[in-house]
DSSP file (Angstrom, degrees, kcal/mol; ACC not computed):
  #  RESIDUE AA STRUCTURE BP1 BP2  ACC     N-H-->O    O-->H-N    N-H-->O    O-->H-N    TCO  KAPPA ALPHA  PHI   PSI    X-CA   Y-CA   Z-CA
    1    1 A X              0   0    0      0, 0.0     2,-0.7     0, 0.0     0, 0.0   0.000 360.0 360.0 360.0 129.1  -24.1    0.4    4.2
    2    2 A X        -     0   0    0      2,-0.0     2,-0.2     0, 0.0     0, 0.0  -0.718 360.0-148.6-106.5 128.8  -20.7    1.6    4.5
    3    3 A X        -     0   0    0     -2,-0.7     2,-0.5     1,-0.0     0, 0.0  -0.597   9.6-143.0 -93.6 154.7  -18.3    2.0    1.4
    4    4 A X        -     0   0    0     -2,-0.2     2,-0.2   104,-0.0   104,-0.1  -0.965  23.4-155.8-112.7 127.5  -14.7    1.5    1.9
    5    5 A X        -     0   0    0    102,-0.6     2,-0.6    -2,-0.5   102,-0.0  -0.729   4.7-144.2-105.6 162.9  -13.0    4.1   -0.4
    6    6 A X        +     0   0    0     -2,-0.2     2,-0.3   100,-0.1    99,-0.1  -0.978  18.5 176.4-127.0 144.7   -9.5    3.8   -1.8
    7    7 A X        -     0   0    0     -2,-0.6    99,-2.0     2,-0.0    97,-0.2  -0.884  13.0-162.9-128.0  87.3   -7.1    7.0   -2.1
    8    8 A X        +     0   0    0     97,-0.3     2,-0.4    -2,-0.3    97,-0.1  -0.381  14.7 169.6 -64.0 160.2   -4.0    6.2   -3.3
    9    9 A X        -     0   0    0     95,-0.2    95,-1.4    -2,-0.1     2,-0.7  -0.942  32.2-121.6-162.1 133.2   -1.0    8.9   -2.8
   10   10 A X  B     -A  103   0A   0     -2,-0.4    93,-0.2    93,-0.2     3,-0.1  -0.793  19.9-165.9-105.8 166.1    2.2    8.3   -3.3
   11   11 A X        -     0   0    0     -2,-0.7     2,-0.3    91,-0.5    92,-0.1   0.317  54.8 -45.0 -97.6  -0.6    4.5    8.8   -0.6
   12   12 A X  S    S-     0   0    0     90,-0.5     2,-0.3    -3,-0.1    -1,-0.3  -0.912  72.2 -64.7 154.3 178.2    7.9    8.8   -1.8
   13   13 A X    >>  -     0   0    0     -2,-0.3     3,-1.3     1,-0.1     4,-0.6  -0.760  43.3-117.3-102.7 129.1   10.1    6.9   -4.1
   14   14 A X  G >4 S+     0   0    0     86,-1.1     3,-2.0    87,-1.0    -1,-0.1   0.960 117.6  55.3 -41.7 -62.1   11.1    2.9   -3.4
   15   15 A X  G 34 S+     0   0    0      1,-0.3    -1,-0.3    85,-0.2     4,-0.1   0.905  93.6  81.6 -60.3 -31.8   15.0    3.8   -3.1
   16   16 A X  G <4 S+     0   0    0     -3,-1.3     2,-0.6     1,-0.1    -1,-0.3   0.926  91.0  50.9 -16.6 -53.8   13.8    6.4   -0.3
   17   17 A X  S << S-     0   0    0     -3,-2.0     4,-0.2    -4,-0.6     6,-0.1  -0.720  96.7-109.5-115.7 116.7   13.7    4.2    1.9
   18   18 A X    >   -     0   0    0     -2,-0.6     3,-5.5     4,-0.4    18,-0.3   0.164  32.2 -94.9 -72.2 165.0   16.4    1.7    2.8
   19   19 A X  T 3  S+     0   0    0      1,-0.3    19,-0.2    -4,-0.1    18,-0.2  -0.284 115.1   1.2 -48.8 149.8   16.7   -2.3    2.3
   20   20 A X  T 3  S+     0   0    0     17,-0.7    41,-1.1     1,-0.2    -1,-0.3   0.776 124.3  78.9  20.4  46.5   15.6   -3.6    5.3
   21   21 A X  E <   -C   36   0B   0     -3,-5.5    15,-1.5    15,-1.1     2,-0.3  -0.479  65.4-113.4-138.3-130.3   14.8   -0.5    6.9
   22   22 A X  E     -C   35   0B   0     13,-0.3    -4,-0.4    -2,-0.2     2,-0.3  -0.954   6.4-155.5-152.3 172.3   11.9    2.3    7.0
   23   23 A X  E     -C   34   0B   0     11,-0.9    11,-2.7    -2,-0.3     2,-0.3  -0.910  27.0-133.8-153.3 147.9   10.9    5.7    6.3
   24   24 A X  E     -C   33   0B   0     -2,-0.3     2,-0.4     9,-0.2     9,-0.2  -0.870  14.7-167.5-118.5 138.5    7.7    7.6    8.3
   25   25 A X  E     -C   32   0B   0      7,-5.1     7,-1.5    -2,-0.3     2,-0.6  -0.988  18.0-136.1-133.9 158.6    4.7    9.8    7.1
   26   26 A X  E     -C   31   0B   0     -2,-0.4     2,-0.5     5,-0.2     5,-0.2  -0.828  20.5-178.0 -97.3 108.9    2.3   11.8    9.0
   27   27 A X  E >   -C   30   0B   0      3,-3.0     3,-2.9    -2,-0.6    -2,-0.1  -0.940  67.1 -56.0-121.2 124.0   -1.3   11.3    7.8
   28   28 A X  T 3  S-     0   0    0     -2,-0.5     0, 0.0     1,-0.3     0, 0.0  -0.319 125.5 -16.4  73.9-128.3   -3.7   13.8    9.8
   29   29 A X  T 3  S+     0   0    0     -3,-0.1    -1,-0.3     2,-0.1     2,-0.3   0.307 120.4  93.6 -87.4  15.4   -2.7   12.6   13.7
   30   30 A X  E <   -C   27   0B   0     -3,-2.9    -3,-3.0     1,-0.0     2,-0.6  -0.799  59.5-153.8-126.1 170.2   -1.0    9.4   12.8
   31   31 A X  E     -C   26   0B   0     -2,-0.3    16,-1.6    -5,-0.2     2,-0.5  -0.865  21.4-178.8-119.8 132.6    2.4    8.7   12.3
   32   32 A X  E     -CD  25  46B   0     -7,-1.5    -7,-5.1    -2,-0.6     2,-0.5  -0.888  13.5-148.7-138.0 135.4    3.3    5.3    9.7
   33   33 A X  E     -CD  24  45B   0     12,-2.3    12,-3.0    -2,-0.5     2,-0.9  -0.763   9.4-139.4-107.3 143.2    6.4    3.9    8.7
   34   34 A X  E     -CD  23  44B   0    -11,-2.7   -11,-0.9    -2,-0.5    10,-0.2  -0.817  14.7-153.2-103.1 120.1    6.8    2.4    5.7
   35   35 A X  E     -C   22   0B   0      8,-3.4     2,-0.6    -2,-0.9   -13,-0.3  -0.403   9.6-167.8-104.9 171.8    8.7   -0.3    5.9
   36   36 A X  E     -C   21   0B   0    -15,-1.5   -15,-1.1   -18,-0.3     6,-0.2  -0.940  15.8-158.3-145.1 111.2   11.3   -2.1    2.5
   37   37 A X    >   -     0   0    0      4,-2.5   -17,-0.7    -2,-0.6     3,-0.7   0.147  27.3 -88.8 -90.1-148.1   12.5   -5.2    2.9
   38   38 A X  T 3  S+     0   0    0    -19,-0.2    -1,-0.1     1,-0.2   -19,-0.1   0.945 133.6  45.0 -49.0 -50.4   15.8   -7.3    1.1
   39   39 A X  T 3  S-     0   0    0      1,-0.1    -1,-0.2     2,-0.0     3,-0.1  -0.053 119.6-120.5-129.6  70.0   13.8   -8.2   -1.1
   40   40 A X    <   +     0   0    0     -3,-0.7     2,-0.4     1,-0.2    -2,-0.1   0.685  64.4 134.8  42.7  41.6   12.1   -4.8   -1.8
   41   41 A X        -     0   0    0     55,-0.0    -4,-2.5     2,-0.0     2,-0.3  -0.703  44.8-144.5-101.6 157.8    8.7   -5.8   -1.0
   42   42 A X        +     0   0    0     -2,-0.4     2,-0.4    -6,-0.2    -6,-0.2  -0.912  22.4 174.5-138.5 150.8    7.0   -3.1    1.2
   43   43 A X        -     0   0    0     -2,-0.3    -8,-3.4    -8,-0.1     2,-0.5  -0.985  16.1-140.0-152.2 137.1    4.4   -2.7    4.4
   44   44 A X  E     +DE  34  93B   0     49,-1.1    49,-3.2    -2,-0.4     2,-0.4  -0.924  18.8 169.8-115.2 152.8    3.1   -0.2    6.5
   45   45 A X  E     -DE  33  92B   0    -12,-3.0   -12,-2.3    -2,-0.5    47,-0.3  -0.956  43.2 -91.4-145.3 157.8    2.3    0.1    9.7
   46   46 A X  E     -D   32   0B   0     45,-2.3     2,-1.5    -2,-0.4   -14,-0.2  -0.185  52.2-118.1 -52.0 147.3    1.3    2.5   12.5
   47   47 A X  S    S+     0   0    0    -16,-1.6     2,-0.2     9,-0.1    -1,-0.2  -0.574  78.2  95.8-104.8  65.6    4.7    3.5   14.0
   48   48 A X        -     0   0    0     -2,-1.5     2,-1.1     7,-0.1     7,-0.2  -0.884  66.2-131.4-164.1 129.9    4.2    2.1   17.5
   49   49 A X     >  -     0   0    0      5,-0.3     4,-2.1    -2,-0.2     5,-0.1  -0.554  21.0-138.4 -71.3 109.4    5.1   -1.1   19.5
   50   50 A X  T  4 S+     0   0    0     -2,-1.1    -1,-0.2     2,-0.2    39,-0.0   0.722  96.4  63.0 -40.9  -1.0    2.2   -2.2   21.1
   51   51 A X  T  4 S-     0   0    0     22,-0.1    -1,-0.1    37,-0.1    37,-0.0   0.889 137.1 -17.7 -82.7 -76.7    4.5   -2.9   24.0
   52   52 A X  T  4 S-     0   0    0      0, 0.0    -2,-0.2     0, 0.0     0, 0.0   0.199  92.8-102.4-126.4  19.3    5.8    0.2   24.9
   53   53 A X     <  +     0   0    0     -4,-2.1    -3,-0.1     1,-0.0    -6,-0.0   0.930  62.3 172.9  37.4  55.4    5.0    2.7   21.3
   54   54 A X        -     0   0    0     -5,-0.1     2,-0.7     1,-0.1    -5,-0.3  -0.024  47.6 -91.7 -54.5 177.0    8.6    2.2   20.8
   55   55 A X    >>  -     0   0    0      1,-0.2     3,-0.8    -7,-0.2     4,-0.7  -0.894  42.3-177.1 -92.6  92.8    9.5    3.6   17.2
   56   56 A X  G >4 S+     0   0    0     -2,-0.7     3,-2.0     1,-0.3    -1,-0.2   0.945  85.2  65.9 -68.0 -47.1    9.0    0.4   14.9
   57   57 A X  G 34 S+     0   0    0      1,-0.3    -1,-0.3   -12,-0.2   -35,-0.1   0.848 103.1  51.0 -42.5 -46.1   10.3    2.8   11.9
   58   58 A X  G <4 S+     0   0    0     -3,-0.8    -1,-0.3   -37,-0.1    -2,-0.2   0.680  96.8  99.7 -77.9 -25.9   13.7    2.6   14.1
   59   59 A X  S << S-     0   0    0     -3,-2.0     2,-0.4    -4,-0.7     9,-0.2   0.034  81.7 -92.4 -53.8 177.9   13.8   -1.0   14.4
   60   60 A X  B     -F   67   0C   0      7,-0.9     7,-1.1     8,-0.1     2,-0.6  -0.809  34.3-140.8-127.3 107.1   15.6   -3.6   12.8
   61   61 A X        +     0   0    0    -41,-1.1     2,-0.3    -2,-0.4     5,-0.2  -0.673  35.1 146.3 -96.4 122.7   13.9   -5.6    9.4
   62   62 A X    >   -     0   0    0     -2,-0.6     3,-2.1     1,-0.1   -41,-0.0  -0.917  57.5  -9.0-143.8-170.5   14.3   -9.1    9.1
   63   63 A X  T 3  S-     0   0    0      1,-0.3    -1,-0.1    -2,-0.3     3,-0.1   0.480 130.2 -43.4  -0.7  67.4   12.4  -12.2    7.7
   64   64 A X  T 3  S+     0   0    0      1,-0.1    13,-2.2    12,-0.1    14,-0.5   0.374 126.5 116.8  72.0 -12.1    8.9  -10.4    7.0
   65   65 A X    <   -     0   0    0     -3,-2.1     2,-0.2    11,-0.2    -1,-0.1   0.028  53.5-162.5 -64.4 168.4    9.8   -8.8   10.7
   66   66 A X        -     0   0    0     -5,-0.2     2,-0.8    -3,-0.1     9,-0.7  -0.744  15.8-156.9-145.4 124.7   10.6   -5.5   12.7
   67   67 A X  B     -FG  60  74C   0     -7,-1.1    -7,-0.9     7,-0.2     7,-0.3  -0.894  24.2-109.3-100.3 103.8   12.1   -5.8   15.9
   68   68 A X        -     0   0    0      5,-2.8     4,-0.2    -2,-0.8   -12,-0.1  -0.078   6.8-142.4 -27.4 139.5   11.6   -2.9   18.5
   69   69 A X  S    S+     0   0    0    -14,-0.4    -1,-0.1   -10,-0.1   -13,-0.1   0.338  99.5  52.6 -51.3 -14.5   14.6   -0.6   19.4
   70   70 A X  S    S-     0   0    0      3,-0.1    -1,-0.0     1,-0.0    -2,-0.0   0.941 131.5 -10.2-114.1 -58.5   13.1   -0.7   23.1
   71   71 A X  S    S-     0   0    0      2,-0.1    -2,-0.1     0, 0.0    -3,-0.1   0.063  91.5-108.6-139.3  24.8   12.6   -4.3   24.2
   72   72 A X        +     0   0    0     -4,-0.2     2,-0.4     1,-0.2    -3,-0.1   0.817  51.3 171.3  79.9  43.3   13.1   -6.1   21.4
   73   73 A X        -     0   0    0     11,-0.0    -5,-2.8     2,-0.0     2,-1.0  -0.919  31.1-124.2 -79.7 114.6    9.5   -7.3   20.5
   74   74 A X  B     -G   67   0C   0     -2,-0.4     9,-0.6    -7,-0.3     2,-0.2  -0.554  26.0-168.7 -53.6  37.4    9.0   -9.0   17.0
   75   75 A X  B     -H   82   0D   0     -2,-1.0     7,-0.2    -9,-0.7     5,-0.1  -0.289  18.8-129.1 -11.4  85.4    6.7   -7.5   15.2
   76   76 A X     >  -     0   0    0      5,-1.4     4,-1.7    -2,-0.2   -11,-0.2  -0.140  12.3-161.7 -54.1 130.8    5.0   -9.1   11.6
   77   77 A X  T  4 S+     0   0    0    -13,-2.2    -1,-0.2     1,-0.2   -12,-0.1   0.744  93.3  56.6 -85.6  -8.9    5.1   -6.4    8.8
   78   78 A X  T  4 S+     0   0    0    -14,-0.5    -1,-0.2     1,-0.1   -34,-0.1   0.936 129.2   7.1 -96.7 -38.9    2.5   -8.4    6.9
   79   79 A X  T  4 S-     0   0    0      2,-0.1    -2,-0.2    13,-0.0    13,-0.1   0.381  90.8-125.5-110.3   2.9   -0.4   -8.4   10.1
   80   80 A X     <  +     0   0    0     -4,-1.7    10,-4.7     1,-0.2     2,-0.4   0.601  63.9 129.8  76.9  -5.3    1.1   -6.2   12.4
   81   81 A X  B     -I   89   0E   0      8,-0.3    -5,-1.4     1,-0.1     8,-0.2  -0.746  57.6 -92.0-108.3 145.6    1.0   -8.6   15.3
   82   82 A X  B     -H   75   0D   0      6,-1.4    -7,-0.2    -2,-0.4     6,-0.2  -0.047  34.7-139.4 -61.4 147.5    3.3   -9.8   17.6
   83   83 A X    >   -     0   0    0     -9,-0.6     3,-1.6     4,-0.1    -8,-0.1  -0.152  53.9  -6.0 -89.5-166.1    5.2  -12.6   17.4
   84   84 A X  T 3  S-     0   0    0      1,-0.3   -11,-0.0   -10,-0.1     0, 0.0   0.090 128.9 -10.6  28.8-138.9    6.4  -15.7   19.6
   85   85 A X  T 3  S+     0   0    0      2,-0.0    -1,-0.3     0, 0.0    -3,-0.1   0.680 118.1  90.8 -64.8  -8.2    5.4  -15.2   23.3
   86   86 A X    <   -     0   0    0     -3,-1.6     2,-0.3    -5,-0.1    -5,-0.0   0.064  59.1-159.2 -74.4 177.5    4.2  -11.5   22.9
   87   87 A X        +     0   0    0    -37,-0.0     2,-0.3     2,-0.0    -4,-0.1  -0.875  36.0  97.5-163.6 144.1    0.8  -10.6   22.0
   88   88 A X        -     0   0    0     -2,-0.3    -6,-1.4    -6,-0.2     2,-0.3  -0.895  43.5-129.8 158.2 164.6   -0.2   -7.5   20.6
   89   89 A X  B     -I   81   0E   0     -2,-0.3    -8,-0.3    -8,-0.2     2,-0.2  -0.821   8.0-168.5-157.3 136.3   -1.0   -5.7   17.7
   90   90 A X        -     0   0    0    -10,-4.7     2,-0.3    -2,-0.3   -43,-0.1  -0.601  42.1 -82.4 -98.1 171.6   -0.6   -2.5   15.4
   91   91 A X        -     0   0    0     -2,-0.2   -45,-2.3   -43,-0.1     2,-0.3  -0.569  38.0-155.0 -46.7 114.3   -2.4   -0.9   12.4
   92   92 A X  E     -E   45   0B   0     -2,-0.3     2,-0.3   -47,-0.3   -47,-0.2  -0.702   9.8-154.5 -81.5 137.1   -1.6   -2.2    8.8
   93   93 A X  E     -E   44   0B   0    -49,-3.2   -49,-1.1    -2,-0.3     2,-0.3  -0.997  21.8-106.5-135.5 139.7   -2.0   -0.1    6.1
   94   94 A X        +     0   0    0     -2,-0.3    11,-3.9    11,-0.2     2,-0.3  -0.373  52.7 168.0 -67.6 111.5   -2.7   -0.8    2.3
   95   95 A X  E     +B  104   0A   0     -2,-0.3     2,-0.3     9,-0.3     9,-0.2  -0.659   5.1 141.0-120.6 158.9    0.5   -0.1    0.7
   96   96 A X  E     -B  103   0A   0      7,-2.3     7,-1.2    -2,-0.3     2,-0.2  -0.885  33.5 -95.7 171.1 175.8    2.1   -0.7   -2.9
   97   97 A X        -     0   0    0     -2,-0.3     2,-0.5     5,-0.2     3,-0.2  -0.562  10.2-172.3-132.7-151.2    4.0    0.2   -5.6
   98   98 A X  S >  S-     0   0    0     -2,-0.2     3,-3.0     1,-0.2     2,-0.2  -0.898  81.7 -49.4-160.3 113.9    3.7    1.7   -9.2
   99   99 A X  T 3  S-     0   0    0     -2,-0.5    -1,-0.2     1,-0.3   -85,-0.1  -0.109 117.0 -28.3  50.0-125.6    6.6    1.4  -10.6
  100  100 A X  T 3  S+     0   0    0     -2,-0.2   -86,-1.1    -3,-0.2    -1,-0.3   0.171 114.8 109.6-106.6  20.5    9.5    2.8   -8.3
  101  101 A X    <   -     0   0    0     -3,-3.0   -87,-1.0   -88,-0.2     2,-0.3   0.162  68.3-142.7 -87.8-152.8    6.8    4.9   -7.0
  102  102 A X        -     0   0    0    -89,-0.2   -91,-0.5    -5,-0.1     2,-0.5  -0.840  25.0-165.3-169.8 122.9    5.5    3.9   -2.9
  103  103 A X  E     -AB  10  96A   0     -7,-1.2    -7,-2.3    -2,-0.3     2,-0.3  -0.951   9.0-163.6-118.9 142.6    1.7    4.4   -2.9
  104  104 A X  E     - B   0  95A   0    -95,-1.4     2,-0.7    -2,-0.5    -9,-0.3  -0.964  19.5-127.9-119.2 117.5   -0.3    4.5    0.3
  105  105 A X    >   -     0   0    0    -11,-3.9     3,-1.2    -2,-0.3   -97,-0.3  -0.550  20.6-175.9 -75.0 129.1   -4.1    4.2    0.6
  106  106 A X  G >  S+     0   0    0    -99,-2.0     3,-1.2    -2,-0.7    -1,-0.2   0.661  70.3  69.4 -95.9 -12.2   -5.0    6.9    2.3
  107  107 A X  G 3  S+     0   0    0      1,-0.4  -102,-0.6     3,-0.0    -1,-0.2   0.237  92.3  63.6 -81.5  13.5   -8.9    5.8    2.6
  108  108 A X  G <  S+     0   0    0     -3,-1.2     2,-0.5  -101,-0.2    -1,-0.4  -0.229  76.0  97.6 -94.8  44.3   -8.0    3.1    4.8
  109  109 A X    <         0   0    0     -3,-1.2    -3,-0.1   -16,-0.1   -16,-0.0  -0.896 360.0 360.0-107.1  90.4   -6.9    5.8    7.1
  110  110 A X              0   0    0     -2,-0.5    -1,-0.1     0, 0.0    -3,-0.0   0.516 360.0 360.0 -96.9 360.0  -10.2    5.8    9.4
């Protein structure tokens, strides 16, 4: 039987991180951006296009979205998978917030 543990941490304060943009943290070898949208809801994910491990953190947020910087792949912030013709997928991570606080779990980090 395997237990799934939860570690919250926070990572930084909501206003870090701009409206429809991102901010990145290093846990152990991975790198995740956290991403804030219009309307301040927030998602992370590993900080790589499945396409080409573009910088997603550097991309563009729009409708629940992130569009690579590199070729302009669509990315969902809520599953991590590509959209329209693309196929792919990255890491989602359990995120939230506590107050103005940004929480990460860090026992989903397997």
């Amino acid at each position: 039987m395997n237990a799934v543990t939860s570690r919250w941490i926070a990572v930084g304060q909501l206003g870090d991180i701009p409206r429809r943009g991102a901010r990145t943290v290093e846990a152990g070898p991975r790198r995740i951006a956290i991403f804030r949208t219009a309307s301040d809801a927030v998602y992370a994910l590993e900080d790589r296009c499945p396409h080409r491990n573009g910088p997603l953190s550097e991309g563009i947020v729009h409708d629940g979205c992130v569009t690579c910087p590199l070729h302009n792949w669509v990315i969902a912030l809520d599953t991590g998978t590509a959209q329209g013709a693309d196929e792919g997928a990255v890491q989602t991570y359990p995120v939230r917030l506590d107050g103005d606080t940004v929480l990460l779990d860090i026992g989903a980090l397997r």
